[in-house]
C-alpha positions in Angstrom: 0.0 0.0 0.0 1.1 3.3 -1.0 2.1 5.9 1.9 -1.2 6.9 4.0 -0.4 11.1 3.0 -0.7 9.8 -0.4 -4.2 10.2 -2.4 -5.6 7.3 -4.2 -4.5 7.1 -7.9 -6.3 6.4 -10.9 -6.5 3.2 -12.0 -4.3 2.2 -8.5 -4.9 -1.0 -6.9 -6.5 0.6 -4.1 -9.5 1.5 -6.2 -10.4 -1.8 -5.9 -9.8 -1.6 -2.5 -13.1 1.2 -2.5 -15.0 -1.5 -4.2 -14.0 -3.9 -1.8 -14.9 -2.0 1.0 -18.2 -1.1 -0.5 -18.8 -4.6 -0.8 -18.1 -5.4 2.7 -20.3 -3.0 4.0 -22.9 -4.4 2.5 -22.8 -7.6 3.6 -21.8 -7.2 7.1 -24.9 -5.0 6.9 -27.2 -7.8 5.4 -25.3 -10.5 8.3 -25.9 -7.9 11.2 -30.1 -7.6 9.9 -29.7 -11.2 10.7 -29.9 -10.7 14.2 -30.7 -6.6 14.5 -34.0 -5.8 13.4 -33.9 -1.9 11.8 -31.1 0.4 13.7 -30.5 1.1 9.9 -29.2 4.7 10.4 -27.2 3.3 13.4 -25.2 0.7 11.9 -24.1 2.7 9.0 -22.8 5.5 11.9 -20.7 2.1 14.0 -20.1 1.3 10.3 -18.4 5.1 9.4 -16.8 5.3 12.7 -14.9 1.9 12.5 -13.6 2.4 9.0 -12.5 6.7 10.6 -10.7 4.9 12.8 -12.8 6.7 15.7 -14.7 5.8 19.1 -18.5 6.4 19.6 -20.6 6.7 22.6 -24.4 4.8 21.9 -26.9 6.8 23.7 -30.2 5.0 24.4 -32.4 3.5 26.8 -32.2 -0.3 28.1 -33.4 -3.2 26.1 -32.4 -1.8 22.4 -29.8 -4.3 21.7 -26.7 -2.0 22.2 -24.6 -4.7 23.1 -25.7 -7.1 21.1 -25.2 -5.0 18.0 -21.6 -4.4 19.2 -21.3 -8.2 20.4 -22.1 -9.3 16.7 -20.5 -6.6 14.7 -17.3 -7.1 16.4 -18.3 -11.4 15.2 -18.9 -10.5 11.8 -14.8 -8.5 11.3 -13.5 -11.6 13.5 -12.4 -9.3 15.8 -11.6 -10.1 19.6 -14.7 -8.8 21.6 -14.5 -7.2 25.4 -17.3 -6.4 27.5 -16.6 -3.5 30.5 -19.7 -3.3 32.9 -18.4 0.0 34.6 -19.8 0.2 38.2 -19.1 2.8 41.0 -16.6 0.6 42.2 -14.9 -0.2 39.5 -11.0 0.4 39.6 -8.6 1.7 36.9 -6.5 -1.8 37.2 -9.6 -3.1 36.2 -9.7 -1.8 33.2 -6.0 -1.7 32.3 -4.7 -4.7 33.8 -2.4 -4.9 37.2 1.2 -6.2 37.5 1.5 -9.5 40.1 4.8 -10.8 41.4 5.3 -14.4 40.1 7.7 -16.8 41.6 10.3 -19.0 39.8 9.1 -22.5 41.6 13.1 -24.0 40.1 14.8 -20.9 41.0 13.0 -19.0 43.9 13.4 -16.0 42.4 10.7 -13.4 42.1 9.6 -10.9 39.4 6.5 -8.8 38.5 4.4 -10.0 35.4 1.6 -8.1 33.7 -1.6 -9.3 33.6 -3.7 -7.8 30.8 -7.3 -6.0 31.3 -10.2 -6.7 29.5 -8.9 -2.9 27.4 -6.7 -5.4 25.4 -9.1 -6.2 22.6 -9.9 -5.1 19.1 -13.6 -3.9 20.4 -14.2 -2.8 23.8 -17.9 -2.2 24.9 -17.5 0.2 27.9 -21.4 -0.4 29.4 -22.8 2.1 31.3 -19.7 4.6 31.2 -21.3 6.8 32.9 -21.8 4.8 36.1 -17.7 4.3 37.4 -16.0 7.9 38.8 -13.7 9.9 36.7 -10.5 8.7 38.2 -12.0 5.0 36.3 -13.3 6.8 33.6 -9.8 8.5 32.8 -8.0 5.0 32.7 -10.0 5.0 28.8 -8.1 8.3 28.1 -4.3 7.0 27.1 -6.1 3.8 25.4 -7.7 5.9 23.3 -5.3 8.6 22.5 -2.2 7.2 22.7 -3.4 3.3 21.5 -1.6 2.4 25.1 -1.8 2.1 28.6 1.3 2.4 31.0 1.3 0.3 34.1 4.4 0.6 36.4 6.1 2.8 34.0 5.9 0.4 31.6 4.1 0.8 28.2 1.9 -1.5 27.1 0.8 -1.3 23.5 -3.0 -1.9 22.5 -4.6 -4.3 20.0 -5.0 -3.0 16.7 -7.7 -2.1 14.9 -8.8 -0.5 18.1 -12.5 0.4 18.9 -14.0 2.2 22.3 -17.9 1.6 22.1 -19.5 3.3 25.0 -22.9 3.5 25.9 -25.0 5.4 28.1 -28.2 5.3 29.4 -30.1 8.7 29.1 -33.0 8.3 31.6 -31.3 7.1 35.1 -29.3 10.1 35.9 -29.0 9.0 39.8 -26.0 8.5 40.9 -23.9 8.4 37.5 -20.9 10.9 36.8 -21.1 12.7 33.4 -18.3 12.1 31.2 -16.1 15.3 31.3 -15.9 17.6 28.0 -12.5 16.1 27.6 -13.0 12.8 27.4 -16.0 13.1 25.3 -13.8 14.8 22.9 -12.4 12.0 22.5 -14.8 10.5 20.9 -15.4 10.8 17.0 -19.1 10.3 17.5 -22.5 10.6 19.5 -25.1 8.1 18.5 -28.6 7.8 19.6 -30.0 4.6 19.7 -33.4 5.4 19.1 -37.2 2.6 19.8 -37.9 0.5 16.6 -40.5 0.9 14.3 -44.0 -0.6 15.1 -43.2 -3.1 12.1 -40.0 -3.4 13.3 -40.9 -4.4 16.7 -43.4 -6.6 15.8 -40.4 -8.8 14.2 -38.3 -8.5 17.5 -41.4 -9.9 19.4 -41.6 -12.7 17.2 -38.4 -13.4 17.0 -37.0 -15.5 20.5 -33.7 -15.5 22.1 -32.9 -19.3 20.5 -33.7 -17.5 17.4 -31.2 -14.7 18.3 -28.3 -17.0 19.4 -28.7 -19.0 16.6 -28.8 -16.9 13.8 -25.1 -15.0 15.8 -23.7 -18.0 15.8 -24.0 -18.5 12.0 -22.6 -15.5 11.0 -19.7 -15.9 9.4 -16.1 -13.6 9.7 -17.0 -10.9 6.4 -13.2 -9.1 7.1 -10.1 -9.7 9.5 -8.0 -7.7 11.6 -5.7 -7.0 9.0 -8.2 -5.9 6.2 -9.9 -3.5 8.6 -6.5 -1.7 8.8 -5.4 -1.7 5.3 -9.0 -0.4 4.8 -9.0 2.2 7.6 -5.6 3.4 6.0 -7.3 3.4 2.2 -10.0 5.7 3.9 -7.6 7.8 4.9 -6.2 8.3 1.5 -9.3 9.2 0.0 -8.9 12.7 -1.4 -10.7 15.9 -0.1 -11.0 18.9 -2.1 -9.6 22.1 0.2 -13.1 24.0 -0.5 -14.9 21.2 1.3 -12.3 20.9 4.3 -13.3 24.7 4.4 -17.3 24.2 4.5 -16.4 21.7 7.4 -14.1 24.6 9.2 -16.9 27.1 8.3 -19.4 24.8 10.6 -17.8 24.1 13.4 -16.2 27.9 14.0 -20.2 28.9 13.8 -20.5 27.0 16.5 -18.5 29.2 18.8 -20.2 32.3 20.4 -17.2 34.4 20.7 -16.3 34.0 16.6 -17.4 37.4 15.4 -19.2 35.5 12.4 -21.3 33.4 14.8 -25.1 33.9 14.3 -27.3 34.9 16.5 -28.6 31.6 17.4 -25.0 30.5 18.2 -25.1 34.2 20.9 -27.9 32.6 22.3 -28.4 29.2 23.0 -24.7 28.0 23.1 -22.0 28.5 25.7 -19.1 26.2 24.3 -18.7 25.6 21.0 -16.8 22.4 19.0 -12.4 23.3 19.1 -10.4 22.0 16.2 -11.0 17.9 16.4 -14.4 18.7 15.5 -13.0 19.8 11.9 -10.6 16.8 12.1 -13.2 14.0 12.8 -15.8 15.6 10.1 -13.2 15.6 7.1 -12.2 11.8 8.3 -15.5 10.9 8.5 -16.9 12.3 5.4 -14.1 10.1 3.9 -15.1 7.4 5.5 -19.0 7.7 4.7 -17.9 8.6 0.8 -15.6 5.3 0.1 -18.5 3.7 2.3 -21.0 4.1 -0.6 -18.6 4.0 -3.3 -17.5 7.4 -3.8 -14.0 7.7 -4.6 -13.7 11.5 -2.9 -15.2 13.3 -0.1 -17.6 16.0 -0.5 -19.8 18.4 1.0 -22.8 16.2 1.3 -20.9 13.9 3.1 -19.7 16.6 5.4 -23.3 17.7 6.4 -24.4 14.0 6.6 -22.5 13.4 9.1 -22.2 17.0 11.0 -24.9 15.7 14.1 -23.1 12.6 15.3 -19.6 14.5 15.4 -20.8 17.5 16.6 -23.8 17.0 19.0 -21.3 15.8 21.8 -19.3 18.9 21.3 -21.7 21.6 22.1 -22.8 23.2 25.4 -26.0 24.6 24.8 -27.0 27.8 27.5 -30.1 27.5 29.8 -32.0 30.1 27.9 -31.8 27.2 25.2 -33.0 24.2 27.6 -35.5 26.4 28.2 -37.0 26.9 24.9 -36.2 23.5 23.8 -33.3 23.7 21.9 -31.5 20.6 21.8 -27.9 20.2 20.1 -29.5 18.7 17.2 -31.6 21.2 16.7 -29.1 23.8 16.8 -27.0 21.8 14.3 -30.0 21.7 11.9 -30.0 25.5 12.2 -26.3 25.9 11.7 -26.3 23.3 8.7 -29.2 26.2 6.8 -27.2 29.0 7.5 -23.8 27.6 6.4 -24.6 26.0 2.5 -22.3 25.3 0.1 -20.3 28.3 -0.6 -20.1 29.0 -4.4 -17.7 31.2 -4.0 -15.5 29.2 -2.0 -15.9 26.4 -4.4 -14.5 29.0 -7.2 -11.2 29.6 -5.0 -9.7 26.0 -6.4 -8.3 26.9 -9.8 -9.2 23.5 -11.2 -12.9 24.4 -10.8 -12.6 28.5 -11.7 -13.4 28.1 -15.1 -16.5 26.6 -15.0 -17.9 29.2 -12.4 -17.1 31.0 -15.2 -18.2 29.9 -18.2 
């Protein structure tokens, strides 16, 4: 594979690579309808995500088959699979791992030995993330970041392809410690997780757990390790045109009150707006969505498409806007009308001038 800073050529290998990739998407999609009934839109977010390279936190109430979803998508790549239940008293070591001192039974002679944590895995469902203090919750930080963890001083290197799936639970409140700004940051996207259809959930009370077990048991491996890596490095290659890395800048900054180009509606209902991993997770995961279906570049539909699940995490709305019912979405859906394609930006790119034109 050519250098990751390197765009895809024409008539490379790797534009077979997009086809592939196209292809896979599809059928883990049609595998993963084998057990998950709807959660369309939700799938092809995980989907987008996993290919960006990113983490997500699933936002929804119990009994929507969170975990499962995760469980089965993590089957279908062949990817090693590890559940955290996160609890108030859950420890950092048991997240990360601990080191023990093991004894030489010939010699007598003792060192320490690291045991890994249930972090070492290609997907790591952190349940309930929102239920274990900060001090736990930070222990997720370096895995994320840095693709490590260091225990006595000593680094540790993660599992790759590495996926952070965390979900929360938006009704309980009680007793449950709000991930900080930072840490949510982190995270490429915010999903909601939303109730099925009626049609939908007619099927999924039809449908009984033998059912459920069965039909995740014959799903078989679609990609491996290794071909989600080459893939997530073919993503991103996929080229970007500067005028749409600018219609992604030109939505987050209008998020921010203080910009002097913010709207009104930023003055008012938002406190903190998205800082500069905003810009970076839309443009990665526009690529990510475009070679998704097909596309061989990035463009500004793909940037708006997926503008709510990167950004809704990243905005502090005021009170005046609880108030009047403004949610982050809804600000976003405001902010996405009054920031359209810019024309004029467009015409900037001298490969395009002449036929703004002509």
């Amino acid at each position: 594979m050519p250098n990751s800073d390197t765009p895809i050529p024409a008539g490379s290998d790797d534009l077979a690579a997009v086809e592939q990739l196209r292809s896979a998407n599809e059928r883990i999609r049609s595998e993963l309808s084998k057990v998950i009934v709807g959660q369309d839109r939700v799938l092809e977010e995980l989907m987008t995500a996993l290919f960006a390279g990113g983490h997500v936190i699933l936002e929804g109430v119990p009994g929507l088959a969170k975990t499962l979803m995760i469980s089965t998508l993590a089957r279908s790549l062949h990817l090693t699979f590890s559940r955290i239940q996160f609890t108030p008293d859950l420890m950092p070591s048991d997240i990360t791992g601990t080191e023990v001192i093991q004894e030489d039974k010939a010699t007598g002679s003792r060192s320490f030995r690291f045991l890994r944590g249930p972090v070492f895995a290609n997907v790591v469902l952190a349940d309930e993330i929102n239920r274990t203090p900060p001090k736990t919750q930070a222990a997720l930080l370096e895995a994320m970041q840095e693709r490590q963890v260091t225990v006595g001083g000593q680094r540790h290197p993660l599992d790759e392809p590495f996926f952070v799936l965390a979900t929360q639970n938006p009704i309980e409140q009680e007793g449950t410690y709000p991930l900080p700004e930072a840490q949510q940051d982190r995270f490429m996207y915010k999903v909601f997780v939303g109730y099925p259809s009626y049609d939908e959930e007619l099927r999924i009370a039809e449908t009984t757990l033998v059912d459920i077990a069965a039909a995740r048991e014959s799903i078989p491996p679609v990609l491996d390790a290794g071909q989600v890596l080459r893939l997530q490095d073919l993503v991103r290659k996929v080229p970007i045109a500067r005028p749409v890395v600018a219609h992604a800048l030109d939505i987050v900054r209008r998020t921010r009150p203080d910009e002097p180009t913010a709207p009104p509606i930023t003055r008012q209902m938002i406190k903190w707006g998205a800082g500069p991993r905003a810009v970076q997770f839309l443009v990665q995961a526009a690529k990510a969505r475009a070679v998704l279906h097909g596309q061989y570049h990035a463009s500004v539909e793909d940037v708006r498409a997926v503008a709510h699940p990167v950004l809704r995490h990243r905005i502090i709305t005021t009170y005046s806007a609880e108030a009047q019912g403004y949610s982050a979405d809804r600000i976003i859906d405001e902010l996405l009308n009054l920031t359209p394609p810019n024309e004029s930006a467009l015409s900037q790119d001298g490969r395009l001038r002449k036929v703004f034109e002509s």
